[in-house]
N, C-alpha and C positions, 0 to 999 in steps of 0.2 A: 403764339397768336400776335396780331402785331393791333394794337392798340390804339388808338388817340381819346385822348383826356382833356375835354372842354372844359375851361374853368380851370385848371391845373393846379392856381394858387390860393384856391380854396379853404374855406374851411373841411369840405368836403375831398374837393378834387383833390387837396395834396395831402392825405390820410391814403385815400384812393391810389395814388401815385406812388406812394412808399410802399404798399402792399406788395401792389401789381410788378413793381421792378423785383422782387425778390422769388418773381414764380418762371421764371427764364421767357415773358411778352417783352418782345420789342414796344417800346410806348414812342409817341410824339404827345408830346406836352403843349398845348396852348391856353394861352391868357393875354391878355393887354393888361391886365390891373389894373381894371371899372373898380372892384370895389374896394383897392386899398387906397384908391385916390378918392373914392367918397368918405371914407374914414378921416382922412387928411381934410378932405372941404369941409366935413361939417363937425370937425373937432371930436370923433371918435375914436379915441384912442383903444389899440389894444392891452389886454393885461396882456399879453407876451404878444411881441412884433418879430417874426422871425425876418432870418436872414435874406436877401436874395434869392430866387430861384434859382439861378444860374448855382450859386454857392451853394444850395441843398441838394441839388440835384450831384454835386461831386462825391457829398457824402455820403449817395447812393453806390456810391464805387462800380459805375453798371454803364456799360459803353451803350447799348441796348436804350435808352433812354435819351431822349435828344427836347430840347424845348423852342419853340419859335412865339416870340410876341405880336401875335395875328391880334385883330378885332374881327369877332366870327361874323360881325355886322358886316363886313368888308369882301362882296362876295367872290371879287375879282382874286381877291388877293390867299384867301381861305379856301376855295374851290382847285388853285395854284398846289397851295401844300395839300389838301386832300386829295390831289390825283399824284404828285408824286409819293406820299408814301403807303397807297391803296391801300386799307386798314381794313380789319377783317371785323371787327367791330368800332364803335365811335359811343362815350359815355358823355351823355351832355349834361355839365353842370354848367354854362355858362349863360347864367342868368344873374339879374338883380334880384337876390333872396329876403325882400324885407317886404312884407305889407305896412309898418309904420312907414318906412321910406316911400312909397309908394302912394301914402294916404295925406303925406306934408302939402301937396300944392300942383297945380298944372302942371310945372316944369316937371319936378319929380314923379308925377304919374305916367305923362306921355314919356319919359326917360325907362321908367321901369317896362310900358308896353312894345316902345319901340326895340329897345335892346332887345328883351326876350323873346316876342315873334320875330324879328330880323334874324337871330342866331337859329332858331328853330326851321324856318323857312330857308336860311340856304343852308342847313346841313340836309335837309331833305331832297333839296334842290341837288345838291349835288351825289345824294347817293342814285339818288332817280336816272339822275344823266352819265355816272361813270361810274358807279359800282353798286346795282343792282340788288346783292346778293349780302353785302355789307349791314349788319346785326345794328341796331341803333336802341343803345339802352339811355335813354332822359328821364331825369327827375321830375318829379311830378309833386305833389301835395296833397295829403288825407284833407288839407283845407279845401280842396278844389268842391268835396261835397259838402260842405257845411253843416248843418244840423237837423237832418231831416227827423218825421218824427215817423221814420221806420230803419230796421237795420241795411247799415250801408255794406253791401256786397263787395266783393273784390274785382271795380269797373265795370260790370255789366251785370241787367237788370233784364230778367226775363216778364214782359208785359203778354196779358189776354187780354183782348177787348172785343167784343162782338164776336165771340167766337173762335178769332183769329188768335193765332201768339208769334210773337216773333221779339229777339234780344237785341236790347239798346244799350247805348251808353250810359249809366247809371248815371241819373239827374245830377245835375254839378248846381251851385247856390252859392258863389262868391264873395266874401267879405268883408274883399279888397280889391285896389286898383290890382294889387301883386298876383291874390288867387285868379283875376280874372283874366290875365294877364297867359296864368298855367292852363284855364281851361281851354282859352283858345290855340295855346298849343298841342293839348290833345285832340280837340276837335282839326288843326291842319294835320297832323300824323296820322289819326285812324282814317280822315280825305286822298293822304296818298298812298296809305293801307290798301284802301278798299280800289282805285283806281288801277293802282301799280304794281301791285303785289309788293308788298316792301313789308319789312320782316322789324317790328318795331317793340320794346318791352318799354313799359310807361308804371313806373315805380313811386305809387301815392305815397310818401313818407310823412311821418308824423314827425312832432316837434324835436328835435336832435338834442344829447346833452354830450360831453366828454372831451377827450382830449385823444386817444390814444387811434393807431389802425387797428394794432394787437394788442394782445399784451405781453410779446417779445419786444416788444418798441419801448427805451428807457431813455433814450435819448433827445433830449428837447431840443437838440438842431430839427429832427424830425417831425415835432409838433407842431399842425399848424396856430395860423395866427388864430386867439380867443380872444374874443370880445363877449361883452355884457352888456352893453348899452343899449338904449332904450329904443331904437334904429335897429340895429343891426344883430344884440344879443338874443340868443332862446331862454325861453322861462326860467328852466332850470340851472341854467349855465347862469345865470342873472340871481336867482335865487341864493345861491352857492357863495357868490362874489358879495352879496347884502350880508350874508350870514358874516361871513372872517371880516368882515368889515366892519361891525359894527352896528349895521341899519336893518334897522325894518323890515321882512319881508313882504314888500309890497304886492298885495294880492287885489287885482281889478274887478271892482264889484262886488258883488255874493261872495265870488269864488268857486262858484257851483257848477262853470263854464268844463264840462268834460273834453278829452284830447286822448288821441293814443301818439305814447311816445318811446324815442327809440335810440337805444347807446352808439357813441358814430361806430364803435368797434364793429356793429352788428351792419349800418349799414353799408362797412368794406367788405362782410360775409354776405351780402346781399346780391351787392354789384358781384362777385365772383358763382354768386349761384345763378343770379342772371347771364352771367357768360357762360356758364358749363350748362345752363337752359335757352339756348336762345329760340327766341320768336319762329315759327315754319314765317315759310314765306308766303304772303299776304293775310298774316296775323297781326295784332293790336294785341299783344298779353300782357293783363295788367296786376300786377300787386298792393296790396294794401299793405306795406311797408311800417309797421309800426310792432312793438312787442308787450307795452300794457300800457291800458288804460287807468287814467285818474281825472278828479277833478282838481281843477287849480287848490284848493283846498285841501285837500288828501296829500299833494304833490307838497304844498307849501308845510304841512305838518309831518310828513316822511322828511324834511329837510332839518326843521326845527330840534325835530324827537333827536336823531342820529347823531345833530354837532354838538348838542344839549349833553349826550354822554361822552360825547370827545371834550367838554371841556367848556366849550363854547358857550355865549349867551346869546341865545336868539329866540326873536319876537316876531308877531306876524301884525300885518297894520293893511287893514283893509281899507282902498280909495276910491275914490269916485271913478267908473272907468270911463279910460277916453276911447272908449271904439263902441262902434254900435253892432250887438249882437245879441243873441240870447244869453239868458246867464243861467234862465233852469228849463231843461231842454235834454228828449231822450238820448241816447247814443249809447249805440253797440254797433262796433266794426266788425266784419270778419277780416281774419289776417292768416288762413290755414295754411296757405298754398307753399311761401317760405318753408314755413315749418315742414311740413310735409316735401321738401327739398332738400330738407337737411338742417336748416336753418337751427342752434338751438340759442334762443335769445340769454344777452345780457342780463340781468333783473336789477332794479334799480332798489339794493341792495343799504343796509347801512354802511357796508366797508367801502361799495362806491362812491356813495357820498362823501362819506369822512376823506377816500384816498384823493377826492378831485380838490373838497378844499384846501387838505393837508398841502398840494402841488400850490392854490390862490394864495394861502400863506405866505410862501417864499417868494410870492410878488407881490406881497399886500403893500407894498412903497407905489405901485402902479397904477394902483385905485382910484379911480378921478370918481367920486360923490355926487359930482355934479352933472356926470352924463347917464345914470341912472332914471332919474322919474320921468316919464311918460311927457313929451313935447307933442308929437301928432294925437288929433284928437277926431275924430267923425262920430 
């Protein structure tokens, strides 16, 4: 299958990319590297900063694999390379993934809307106009539904009203510039869906933790870049780095804020279920991408208990939170449809834990303290 990978230098995308070069897809790789130069602008360092793309991709040892530095904003130029290497599907990760980012300030808001509808809108645009038939798998966000106080279904929501019934888009409730940012990108995809017949899967993912695509992968040239930071890091990958570090784990509010979350291992077994399911054509298939739920709380004492018996001394220190949301509030996902695909989830295990810190250990020289506590606030 011949592949393009949005986003390529990814947290995601290049887990994604190492995978998929080992299953004999031809890939094209794009990125400009939006978000290693906003790590650089705003003093985000990673606990590991890998190599060059160009450099990682040799030790791919796979001629099959090719990278171009497009901006997918750019439609002249991106429309250029998606007609010459007509790809049989396209995985969009090439968004700005932070709601803090997103919630810092004007610039930062209209930067996170404009990137991610721009990127969304000409990859659309251009399957519409030169390859029809082309499978379009994008990332999505379990945050896109925010906290309803009914169970959230897997995208769509079968409504009766006066008799009548007919299936919607299961209500979205944004929490950020960032999730509002994703809803609107569902809302233009199931628009050229229903128009065009275009064949699109839309992947609600919950919060990510890890390091690895497999766990034949031992090699940290192959790791992407990990961050922690208060910007750009996920809870648990944040948690993990306070723990070998020394600090507090900083839990927002109550703590009571529930989430379903999901190992990246799982979500490289996701994207390839999504490819060997792809969308009929003029379908919107949506998953709820995540593999358990917890509360920030549960999550932050699963961390404590596990480094506790590795050795470790770790504390949990509840703070004022700075984002505005519910903090005790129902939530049940469904997430079958994976599963029922084959999917069998990761479990966020004590040996997971222990094995991610054990790897934050032999970088704990890299630990910047000071990019940890919470700078945006709403």
């Amino acid at each position: 299958m011949k592949i393009m990978i949005l986003g390529a230098d990814g947290y995601l995308g290049w887990p994604t990319s190492v995978d998929l070069s080992s299953k004999n897809h031809k890939l094209l790789l794009i990125d400009n590297f939006t978000k290693k130069n906003l790590l650089k602008e705003y003093n985000r360092q990673p606990l590991l900063s890998n190599k060059p793309l160009n450099t990682r991709i040799k030790f791919l040892n796979n001629k099959n694999v090719i990278f171009k530095n497009i901006n997918c904003s750019n439609y002249i130029k991106f429309s250029n390379a998606f007609k010459a290497f007509k790809p049989d599907a396209v995985i969009h990760y090439a968004e700005l993934p932070s709601a803090p980012y997103s919630m810092l300030g004007h610039m930062e808001g209209w930067k996170t809307i404009e990137n991610n509808l721009k990127s969304t809108f000409n990859l659309i645009n251009c399957i519409k106009n030169f390859n029809p038939n082309c499978h379009v798998i994008k990332l999505g966000t379990m945050g896109e539904y925010g906290t309803p106080n009914i169970d959230i279904e897997e995208g769509w929501l079968d409504v009766s009203h006066k008799q009548r019934k007919q299936k919607f888009l299961y209500p979205r409730q944004a929490s950020s510039l960032y999730h509002t940012s994703k809803i609107m990108d569902t809302d233009l995809l199931w628009f050229y869906v229903r128009l065009y017949g275009l064949r699109v899967t839309d992947l609600m993912q919950g919060p990510v933790y890890g390091l690895k695509a497999n766990d034949t992968i031992n090699n940290e040239e192959l790791y992407p870049e990990f961050t922690y930071d208060d910007l750009f890091g996920t809870v648990l990958n944040r948690f993990i780095v306070q723990a070998v570090a020394g600090i507090p784990l900083t839990v927002y509010g109550t703590g009571n804020q529930i989430r379903g979350y999901i190992n990246l291992t799982d979500t490289v077994k996701c994207i390839n279920i999504a490819l060997k399911n792809p969308a009929k054509k003029g379908s919107l298939e949506i998953y709820n991408q995540f593999t358990e739920q917890f509360s920030v709380n549960e999550l932050a004492s699963k961390v404590k208990n596990a480094l506790n018996k590795a050795g470790f001394n770790v504390t949990i220190k509840k703070i004022k939170n700075p984002r505005i949301e519910s903090e005790k509030h129902y939530y049940n996902a469904s997430n079958l449809k994976m599963k029922k695909r084959g999917l069998k989830p990761t479990l966020l295990t004590d040996e997971v834990i222990i094995d991610l810190a054990m790897f934050i250990k032999k970088h704990i020289k890299n630990i910047n303290k000071k990019i940890i506590q919470p700078k945006a606030s709403w």
